[in-house]
N, C-alpha and C positions, 0 to 999 in steps of 0.2 A: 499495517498488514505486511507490507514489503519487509520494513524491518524485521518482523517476529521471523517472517522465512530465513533471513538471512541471519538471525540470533541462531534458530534450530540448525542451517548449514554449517556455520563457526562451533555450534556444538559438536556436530556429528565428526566433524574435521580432528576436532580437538580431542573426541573420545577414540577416534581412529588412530591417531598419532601417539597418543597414551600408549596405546593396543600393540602397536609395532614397535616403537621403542621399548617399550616396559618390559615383553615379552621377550625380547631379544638380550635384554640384560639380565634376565631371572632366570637364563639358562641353568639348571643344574648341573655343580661340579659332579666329572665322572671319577669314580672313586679307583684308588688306586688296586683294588680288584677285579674292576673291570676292564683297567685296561691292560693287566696281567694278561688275564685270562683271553682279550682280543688278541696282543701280542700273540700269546700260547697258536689260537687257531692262524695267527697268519704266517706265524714259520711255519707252522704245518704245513701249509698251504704253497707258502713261499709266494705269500700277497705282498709285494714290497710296496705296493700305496699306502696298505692300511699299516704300517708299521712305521713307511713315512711321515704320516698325518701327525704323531706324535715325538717326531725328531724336532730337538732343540736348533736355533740358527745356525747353530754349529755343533756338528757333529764329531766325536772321536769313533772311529771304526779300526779295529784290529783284525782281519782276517790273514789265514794264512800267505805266508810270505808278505804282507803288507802292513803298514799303518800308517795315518793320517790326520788330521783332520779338514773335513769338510763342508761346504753347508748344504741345508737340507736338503736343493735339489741334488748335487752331486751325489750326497749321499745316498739318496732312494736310487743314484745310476748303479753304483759300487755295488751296491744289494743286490741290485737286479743283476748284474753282470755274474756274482759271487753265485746265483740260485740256477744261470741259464748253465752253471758246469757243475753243479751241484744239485740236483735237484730232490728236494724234500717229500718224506714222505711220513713224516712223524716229528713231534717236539714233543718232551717231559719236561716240567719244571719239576726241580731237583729240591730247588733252596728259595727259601724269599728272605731278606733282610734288611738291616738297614746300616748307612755308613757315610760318612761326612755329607752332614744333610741332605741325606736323598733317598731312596730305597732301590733295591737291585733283587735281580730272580738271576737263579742258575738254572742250566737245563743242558738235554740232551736233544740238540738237532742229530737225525736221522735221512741222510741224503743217499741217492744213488754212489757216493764215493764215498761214504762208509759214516761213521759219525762222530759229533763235531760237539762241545763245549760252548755255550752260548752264555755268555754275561751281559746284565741289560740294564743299565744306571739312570734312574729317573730321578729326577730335581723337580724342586719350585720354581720355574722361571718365571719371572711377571705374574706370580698368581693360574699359569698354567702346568701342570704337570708332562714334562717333555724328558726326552730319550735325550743324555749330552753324553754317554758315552758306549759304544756297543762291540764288543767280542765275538772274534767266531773263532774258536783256535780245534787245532787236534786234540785229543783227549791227555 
């Protein structure tokens, strides 16, 4: 009797464990339209987290008078630094394409200092889709 308890606890353990790992590796991939269209609302917004979350380990960043590169944390500082003198109020994607393995959007940032050319370079990194190279130039 003791044992069967304790067959059913090793079960329950074992179908829980399944439960947690399993479900944490079957995430589905976010497709590269969706995370356009997040980029899209977070220049709008001038969300520099949600823009960060998909920066590569290292970042290239061009924004006026500067260029770099970065890693991810620096780069979401640069962002934020760039938005707190610039501040947004509109983004259009212009263009989406593709170009040495990776896909890129063009668009128009719209900030209180007038508006700005935004190029946005995603790659395959490890099986993740990440930001490795990002533009903010004058028109």
């Amino acid at each position: 009797m003791a044992r069967n308890r304790i067959m059913k606890k090793l079960q329950i353990l074992v179908l829980i464990t399944f439960f947690v790992f399993g479900s944490a590796q079957s995430k589905p991939q976010i497709t590269l339209q969706e995370i356009f269209g997040e980029l899209s609302n977070s220049f709008k917004a001038g969300n520099t987290k949600e823009i960060a979350k998909y920066f590569a380990a290292s970042v290239d960043i061009t924004l006026p008078n500067s260029e770099d590169q970065y890693s991810r944390s620096q780069a979401e500082i640069v962002l934020k630094n760039f938005f707190s003198g610039h501040v947004p109020s509109g983004f259009n994607i212009e263009h989406k394409g593709a170009s040495n393995n990776g896909k890129y959007i063009v668009g128009t940032l719209i900030t209180n200092k007038g508006a700005f050319k935004v190029y946005v370079f995603v790659k395959d990194i490890g099986g993740q889709k990440s930001i490795s190279e990002l533009k903010i130039e004058m028109p």
